[in-house]
ZAMI-457201 format. One line per 4 residues: their letters; for each residue x, y, z of N, C-alpha, C. Coordinates in steps of 0.1 Angstrom, whole numbers, plus 5000, padded with zeros to 4 digits. Layout:
<recs>
a> X/Y/Z/X/Y/Z/X/Y/Z; ...
</recs>
This chain:
<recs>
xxxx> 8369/3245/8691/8359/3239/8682/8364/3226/8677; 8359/3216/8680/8358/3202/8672/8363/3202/8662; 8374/3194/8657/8378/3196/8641/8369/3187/8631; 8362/3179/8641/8353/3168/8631/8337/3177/8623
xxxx> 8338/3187/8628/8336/3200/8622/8334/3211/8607; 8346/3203/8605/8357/3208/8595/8350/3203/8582; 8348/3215/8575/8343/3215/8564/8354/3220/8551; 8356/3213/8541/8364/3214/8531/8355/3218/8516
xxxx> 8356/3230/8517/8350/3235/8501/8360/3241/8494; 8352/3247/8479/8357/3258/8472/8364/3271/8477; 8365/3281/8477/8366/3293/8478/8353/3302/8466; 8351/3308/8477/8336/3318/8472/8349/3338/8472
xxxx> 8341/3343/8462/8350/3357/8466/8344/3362/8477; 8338/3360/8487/8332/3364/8501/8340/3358/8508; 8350/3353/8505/8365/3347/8515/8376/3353/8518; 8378/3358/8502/8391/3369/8499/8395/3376/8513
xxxx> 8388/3383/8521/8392/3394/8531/8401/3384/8542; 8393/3374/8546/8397/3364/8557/8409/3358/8550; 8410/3355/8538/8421/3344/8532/8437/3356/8532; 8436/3367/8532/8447/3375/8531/8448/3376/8544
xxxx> 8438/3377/8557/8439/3383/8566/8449/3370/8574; 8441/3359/8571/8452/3349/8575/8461/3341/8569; 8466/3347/8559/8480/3348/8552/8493/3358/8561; 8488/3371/8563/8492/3377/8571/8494/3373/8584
xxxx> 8488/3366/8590/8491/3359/8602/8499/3348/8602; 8497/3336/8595/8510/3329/8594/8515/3329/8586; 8526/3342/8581/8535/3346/8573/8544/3360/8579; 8557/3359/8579/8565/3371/8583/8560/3380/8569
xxxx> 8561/3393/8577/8551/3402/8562/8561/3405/8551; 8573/3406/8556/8581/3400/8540/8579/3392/8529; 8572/3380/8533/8566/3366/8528/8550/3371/8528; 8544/3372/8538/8525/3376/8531/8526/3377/8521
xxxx> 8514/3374/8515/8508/3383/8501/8501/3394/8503; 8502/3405/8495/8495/3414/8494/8481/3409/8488; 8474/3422/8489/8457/3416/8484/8461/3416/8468; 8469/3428/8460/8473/3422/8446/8475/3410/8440
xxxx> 8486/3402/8452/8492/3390/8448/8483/3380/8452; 8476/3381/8461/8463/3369/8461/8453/3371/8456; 8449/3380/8447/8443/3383/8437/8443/3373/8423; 8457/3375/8418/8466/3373/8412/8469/3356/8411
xxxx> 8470/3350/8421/8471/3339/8424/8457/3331/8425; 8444/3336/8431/8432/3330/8429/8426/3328/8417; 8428/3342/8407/8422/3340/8398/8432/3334/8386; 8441/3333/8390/8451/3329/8376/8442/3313/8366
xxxx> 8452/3311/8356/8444/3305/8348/8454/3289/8357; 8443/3281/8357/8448/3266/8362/8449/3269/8384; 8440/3279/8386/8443/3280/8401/8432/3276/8406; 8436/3269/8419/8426/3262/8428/8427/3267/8439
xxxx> 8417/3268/8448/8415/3274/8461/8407/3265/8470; 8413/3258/8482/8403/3253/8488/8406/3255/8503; 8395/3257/8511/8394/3263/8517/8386/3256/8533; 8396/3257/8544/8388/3248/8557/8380/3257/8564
xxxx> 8372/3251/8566/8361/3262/8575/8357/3253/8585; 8355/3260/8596/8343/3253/8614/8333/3266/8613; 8321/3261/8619/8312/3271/8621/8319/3285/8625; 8314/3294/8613/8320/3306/8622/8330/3315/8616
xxxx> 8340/3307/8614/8354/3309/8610/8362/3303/8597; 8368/3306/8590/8383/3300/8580/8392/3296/8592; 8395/3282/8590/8406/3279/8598/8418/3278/8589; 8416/3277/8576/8430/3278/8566/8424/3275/8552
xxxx> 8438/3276/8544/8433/3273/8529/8444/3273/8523; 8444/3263/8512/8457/3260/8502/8453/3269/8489; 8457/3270/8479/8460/3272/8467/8471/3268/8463; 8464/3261/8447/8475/3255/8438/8472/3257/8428
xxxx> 8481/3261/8414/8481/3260/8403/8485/3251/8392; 8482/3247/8387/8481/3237/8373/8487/3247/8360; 8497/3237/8355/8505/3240/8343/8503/3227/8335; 8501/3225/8323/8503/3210/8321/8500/3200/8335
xxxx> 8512/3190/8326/8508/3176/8343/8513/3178/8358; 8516/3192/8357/8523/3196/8369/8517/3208/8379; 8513/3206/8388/8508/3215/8400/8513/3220/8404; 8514/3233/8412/8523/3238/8422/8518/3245/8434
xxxx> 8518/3238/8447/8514/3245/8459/8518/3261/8457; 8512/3267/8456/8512/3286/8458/8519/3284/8477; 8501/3279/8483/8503/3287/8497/8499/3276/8507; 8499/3272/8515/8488/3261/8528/8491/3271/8541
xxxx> 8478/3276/8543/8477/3286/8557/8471/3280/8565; 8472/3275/8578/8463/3272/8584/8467/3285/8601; 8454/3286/8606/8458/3295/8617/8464/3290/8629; 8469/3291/8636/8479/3290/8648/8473/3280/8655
xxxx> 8460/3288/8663/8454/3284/8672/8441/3267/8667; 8449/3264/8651/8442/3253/8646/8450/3242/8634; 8463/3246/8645/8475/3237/8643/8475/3225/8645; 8480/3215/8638/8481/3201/8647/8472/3190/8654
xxxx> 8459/3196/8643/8445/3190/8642/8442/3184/8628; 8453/3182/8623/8454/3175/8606/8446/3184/8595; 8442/3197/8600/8438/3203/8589/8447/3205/8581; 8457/3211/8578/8466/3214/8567/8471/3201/8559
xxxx> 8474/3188/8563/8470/3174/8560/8458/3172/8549; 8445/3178/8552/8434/3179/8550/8435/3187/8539; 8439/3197/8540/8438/3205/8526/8450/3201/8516; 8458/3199/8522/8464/3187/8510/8466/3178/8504
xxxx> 8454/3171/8511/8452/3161/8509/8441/3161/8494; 8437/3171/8497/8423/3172/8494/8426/3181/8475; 8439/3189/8476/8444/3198/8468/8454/3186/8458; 8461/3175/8465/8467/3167/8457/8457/3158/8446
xxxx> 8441/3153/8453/8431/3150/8447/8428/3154/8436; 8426/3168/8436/8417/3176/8429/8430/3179/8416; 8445/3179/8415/8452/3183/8411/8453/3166/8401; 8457/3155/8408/8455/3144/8395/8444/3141/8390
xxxx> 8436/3145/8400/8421/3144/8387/8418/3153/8376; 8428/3166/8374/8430/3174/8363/8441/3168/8355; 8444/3158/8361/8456/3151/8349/8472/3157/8350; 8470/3160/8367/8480/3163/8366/8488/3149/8373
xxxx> 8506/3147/8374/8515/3138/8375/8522/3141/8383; 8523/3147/8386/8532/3156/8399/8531/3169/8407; 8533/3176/8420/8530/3186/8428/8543/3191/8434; 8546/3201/8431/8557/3207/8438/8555/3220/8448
xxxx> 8565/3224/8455/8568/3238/8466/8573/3242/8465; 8579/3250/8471/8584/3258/8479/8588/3260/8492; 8595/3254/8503/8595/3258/8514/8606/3264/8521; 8607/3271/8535/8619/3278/8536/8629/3269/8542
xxxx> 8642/3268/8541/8647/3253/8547/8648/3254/8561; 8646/3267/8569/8646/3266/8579/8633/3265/8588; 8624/3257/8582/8608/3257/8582/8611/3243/8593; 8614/3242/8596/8617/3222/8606/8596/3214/8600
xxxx> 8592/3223/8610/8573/3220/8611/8570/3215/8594; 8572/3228/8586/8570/3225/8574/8573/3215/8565; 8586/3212/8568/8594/3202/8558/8590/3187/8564; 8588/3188/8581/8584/3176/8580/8573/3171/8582
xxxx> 8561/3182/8577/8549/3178/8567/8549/3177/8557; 8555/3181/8548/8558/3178/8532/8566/3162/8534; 8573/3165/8539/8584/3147/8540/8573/3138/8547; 8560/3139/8556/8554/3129/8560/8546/3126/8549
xxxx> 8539/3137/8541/8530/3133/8528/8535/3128/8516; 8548/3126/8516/8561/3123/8506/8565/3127/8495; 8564/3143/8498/8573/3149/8491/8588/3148/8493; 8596/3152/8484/8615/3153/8483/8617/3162/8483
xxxx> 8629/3164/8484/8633/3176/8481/8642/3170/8466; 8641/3180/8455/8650/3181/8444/8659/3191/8444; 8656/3202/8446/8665/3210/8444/8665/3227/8457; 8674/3231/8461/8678/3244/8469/8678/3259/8461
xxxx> 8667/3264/8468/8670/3278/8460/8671/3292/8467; 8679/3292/8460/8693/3305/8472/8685/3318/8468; 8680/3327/8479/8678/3335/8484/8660/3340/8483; 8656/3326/8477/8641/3329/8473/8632/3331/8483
xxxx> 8633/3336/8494/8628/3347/8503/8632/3360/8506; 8644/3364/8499/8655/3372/8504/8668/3370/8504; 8675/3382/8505/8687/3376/8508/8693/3368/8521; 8695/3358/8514/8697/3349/8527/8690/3340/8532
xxxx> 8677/3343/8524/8667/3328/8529/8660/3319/8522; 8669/3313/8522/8669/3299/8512/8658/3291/8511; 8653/3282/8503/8641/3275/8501/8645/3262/8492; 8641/3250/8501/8642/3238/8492/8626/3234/8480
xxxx> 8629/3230/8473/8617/3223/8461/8615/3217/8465; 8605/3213/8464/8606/3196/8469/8588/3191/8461; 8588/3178/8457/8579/3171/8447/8577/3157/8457; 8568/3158/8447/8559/3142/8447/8549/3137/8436
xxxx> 8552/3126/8430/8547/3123/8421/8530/3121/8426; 8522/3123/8421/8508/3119/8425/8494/3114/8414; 8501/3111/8402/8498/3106/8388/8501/3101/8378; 8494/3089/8372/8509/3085/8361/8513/3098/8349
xx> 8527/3094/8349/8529/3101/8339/8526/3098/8327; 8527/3110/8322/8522/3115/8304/8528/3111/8296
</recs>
């Protein structure tokens, strides 16, 4: 399917089923969310959900939360087979938007440091890494922070 296609909205609760189902797909199920925890994360207070769609199908979706001037990527899923067509670019692109136009100044992660793909999509949209956190997948599977400023500060 065409990615010029690609439609960027909200999240509707008529998503929920697909948005777990492909959490589960690109995620080792130690790491997925359960339907509790994406629950949990959609509705929380300061959470955003946005969501790629092509006729037919969810091809991925970010969630982020707002604290004060600061954001925090929860999740960016995009499916396998709709990799490397700048959607996930797209949805963060789109999630860093919507996050300074709440007044927020900054956006941070989470990622696993053995992520190579992942990190050097966060380092192409220019995020850093600040800081290493030891075993925040498990034991043994480490995760760098990493930010980017994307508002003036407060």
């Amino acid at each position: 399917m065409p990615v010029s296609e690609l439609i960027l909205r909200a999240y509707r609760p008529a998503d929920f089923e697909s948005l777990v189902a492909i959490d589960q797909l690109c995620f080792p199920k130690a790491i997925a969310y359960g339907r509790r925890e994406m629950k949990t994360y959609l509705h929380g207070e300061g959470s955003n959900c946005i969501v790629a769609g092509l006729p037919g199908t969810l091809a991925g979706f970010i969630i982020t939360e707002h604290t004060g001037d600061l954001a925090h990527v929860i999740t960016l899923d995009v499916l396998a087979q709709f990799r490397r067509q700048s959607i996930g670019s797209q949805l963060l692109q789109a999630a860093e938007q919507e996050a300074a136009s709440s007044g927020c100044s900054a956006i941070y992660l989470e990622t696993a440091t053995t992520n190579k793909a992942a990190i050097a999509l966060w380092t192409r949209h220019g995020y850093g890494r600040v800081d290493t956190v030891r075993n925040y997948y498990g034991s043994g599977q480490h995760a760098y922070e990493m930010l980017k400023r994307i508002g003036p500060k407060s």
